[in-house]
C-alpha distance (Angstrom), angle and dihedral (degrees) to the residues before:
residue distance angle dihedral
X1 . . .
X2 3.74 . .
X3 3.97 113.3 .
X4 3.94 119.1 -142.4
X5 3.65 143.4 -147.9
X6 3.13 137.7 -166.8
X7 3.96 114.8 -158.5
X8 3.46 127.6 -173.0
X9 3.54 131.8 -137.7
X10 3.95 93.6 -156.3
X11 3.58 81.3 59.4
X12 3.76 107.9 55.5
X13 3.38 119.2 108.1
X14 3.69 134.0 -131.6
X15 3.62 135.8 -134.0
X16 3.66 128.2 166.2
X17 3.54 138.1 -102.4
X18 3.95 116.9 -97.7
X19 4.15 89.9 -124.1
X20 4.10 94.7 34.6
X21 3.71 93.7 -107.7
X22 3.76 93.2 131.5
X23 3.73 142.0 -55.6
X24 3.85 130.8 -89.6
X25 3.82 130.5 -153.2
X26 3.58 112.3 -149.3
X27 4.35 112.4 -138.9
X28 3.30 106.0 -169.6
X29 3.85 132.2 -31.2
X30 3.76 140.3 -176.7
X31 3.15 124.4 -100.9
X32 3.51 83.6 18.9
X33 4.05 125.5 -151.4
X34 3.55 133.5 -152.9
X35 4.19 109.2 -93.0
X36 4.27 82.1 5.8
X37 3.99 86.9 -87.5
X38 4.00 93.0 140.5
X39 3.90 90.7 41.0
X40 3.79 96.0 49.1
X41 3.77 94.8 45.3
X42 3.64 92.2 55.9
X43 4.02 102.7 -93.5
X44 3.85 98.7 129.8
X45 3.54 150.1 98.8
X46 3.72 95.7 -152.0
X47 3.68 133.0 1.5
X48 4.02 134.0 176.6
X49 3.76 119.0 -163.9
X50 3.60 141.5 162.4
X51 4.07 117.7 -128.9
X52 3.76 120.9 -162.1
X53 4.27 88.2 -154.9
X54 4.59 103.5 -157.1
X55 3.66 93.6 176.8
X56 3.97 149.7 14.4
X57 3.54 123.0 -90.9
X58 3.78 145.4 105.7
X59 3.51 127.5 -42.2
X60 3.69 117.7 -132.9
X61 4.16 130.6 -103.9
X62 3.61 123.3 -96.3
X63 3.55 105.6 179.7
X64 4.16 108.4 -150.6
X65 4.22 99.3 9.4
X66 3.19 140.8 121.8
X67 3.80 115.8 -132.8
X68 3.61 130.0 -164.7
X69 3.96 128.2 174.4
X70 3.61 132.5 -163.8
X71 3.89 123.3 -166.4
X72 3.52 110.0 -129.4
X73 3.81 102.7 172.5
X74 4.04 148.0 -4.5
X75 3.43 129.7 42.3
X76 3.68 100.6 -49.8
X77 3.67 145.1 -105.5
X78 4.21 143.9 -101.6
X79 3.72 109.6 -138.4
X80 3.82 100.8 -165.9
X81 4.09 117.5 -166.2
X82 3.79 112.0 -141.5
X83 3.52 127.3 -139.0
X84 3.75 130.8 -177.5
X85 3.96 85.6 -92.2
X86 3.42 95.8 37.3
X87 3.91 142.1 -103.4
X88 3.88 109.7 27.8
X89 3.35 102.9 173.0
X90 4.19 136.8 -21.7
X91 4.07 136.7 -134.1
X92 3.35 104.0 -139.6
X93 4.14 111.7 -153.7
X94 4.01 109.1 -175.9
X95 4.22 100.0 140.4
X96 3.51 135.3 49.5
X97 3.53 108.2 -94.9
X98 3.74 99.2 19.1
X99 4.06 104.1 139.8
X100 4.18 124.0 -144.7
X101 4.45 108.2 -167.3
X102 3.93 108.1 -159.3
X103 3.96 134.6 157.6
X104 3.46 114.2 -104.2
X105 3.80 89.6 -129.4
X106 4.23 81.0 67.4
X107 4.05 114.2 112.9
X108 3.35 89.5 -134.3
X109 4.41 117.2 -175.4
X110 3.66 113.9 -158.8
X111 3.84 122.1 -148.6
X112 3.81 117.4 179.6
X113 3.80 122.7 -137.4
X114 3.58 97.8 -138.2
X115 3.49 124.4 -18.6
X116 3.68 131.9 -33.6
X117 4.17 115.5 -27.9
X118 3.99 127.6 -174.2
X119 3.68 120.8 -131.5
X120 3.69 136.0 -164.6
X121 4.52 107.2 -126.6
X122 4.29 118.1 -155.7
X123 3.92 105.9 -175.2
X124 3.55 116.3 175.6
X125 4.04 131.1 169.1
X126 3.50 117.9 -113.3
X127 3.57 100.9 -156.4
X128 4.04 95.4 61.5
X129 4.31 103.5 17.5
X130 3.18 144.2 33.2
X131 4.57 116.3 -148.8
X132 3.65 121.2 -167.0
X133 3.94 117.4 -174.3
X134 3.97 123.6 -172.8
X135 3.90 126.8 -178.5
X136 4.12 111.1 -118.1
X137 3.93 113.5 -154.8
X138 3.92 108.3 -151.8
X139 3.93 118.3 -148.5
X140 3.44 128.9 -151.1
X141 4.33 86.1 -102.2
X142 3.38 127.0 52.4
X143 3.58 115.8 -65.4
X144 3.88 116.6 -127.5
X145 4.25 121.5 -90.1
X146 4.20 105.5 -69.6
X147 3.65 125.1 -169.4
X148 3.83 134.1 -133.7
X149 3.23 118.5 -156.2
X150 4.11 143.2 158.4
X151 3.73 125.2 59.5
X152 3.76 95.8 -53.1
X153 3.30 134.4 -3.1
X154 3.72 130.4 -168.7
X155 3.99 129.1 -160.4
X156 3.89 112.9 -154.1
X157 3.90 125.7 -164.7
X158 4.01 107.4 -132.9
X159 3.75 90.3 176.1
X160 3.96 146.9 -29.0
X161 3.88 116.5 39.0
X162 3.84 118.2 -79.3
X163 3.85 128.1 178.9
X164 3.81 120.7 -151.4
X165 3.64 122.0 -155.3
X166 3.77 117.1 -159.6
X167 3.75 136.3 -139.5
X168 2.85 155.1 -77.2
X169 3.89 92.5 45.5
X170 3.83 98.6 -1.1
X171 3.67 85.1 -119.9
X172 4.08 93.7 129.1
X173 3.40 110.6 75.8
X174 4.07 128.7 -165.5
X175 3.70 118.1 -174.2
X176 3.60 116.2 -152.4
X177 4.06 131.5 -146.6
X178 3.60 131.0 -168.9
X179 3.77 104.5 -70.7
X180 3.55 91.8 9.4
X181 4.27 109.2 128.0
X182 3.96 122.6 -161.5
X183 4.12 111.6 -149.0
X184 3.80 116.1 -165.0
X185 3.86 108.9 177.3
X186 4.16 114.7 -151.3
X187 3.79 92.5 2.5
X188 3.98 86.7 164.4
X189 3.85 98.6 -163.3
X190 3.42 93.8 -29.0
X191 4.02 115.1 174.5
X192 3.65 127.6 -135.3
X193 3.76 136.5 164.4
X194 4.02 122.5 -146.6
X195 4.11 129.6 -148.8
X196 3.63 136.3 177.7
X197 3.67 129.7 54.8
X198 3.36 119.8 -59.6
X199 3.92 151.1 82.6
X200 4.11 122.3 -100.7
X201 3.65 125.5 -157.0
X202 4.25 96.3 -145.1
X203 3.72 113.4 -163.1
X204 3.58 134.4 -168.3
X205 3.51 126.5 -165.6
X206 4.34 122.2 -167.7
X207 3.82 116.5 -168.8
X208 3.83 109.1 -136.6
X209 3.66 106.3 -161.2
C-alpha cells in the first residue's frame, strides 16, 4: 500500500545560501538528513526544494544530476550556460510556471528580471534514478482520473488551493495550499482526481538500480 505525507509549506525551513544570494527550504529529499544537512551538501539521490533567489549569480555544481527549475514567482530569471567562449545558450524564465531542464555539471549565471523571484528546484542523480516533473492546471470541475506511478511521487501546490482525492474509492482526501506538497511513496499506478483552482507541479521519481 502506498504511504502518504502531507508536508507543509508553513513548515519548511530556511537556511541560507553559501554566497548570500538567497535562502532555500528543502521539502522533502532522499536519503533524507536531519535539518536537510546531507541533502543540501550534495549527499542525495533526489531532492526537491524551494529557493527564494535575492540576487544574480552562479548556481552551484552538481556533478552527475539532473536539475530542473520552475519559476514560481517575481519577474523572472536568465539562466545563461557558459562555455569556454562564453554564453552558449540561455533559459529564459518570464511566467510562473515556465520550466528550464539543465545538468548540474552546467555553469549556469543567473540574472534576475526585476528583483528577487522564488523558484521551485528537482535534482535527481542520473547514475541511480530517473525524476520526471509535469505542471497540472486545476479547473474549477473535477479534473479527469490521473495516475501516479514510480517509486514515489510527490504533488506540489505552485499556487491556488487544490484538493486531491485518492484511490481506490476517492474516499481520502488531501487538501492542498500554496506551498503545501503531497508525498505518496510506491503509489504503483495509483489514481487520483484534483479540484479547486490552482496549478500542481506532479513529480515522479523511478529508482534505477
Amino acid at each position: 500500500m502506498a504511504n502518504v505525507t502531507l508536508i507543509r509549506g508553513a513548515e519548511l525551513v530556511a537556511a541560507p545560501w553559501k554566497n548570500g544570494g538567497g535562502v532555500t527550504r528543502e521539502v522533502a529529499a532522499f536519503p533524507s538528513r536531519r535539518g536537510g544537512q546531507g541533502a543540501a551538501s550534495g549527499h542525495f539521490v533526489w531532492r526537491v526544494s524551494v529557493a527564494d533567489v535575492a540576487q544574480a549569480g552562479p548556481f552551484s555544481r552538481f556533478d552527475c544530476v539532473d536539475r530542473t527549475l520552475v519559476l514560481l514567482s517575481g519577474a523572472g530569471m536568465l539562466l545563461d550556460e557558459l562555455g569556454d567562449a562564453g554564453v552558449v545558450s540561455t533559459h529564459v524564465l518570464r511566467q510562473p510556471l515556465d520550466i528550464a531542464r539543465f545538468d548540474g555539471e552546467t555553469r549556469i549565471d543567473a540574472r534576475l528580471v526585476d528583483g528577487a523571484t522564488r523558484d521551485f528546484n528537482l535534482m535527481v542523480r542520473r547514475d541511480v534514478a530517473q525524476g520526471d516533473l509535469d505542471v497540472w492546471r486545476v479547473g474549477a470541475k473535477q479534473d479527469a482520473p490521473r495516475v501516479l506511478d514510480g517509486d514515489v511521487a510527490l504533488l506540489f501546490c505552485a499556487g491556488g488551493a487544490v484538493t486531491v482525492a485518492l484511490a481506490p474509492d476517492h474516499a481520502q482526501t488531501v487538501r492542498l495550499d500554496t506551498g503545501d506538497t503531497l508525498r505518496v511513496d510506491g503509489p504503483n499506478a495509483l489514481a487520483c482526481t484534483l479540484t479547486g483552482d490552482g496549478a500542481v507541479l506532479a513529480i515522479t521519481i523511478r529508482y534505477t538500480r
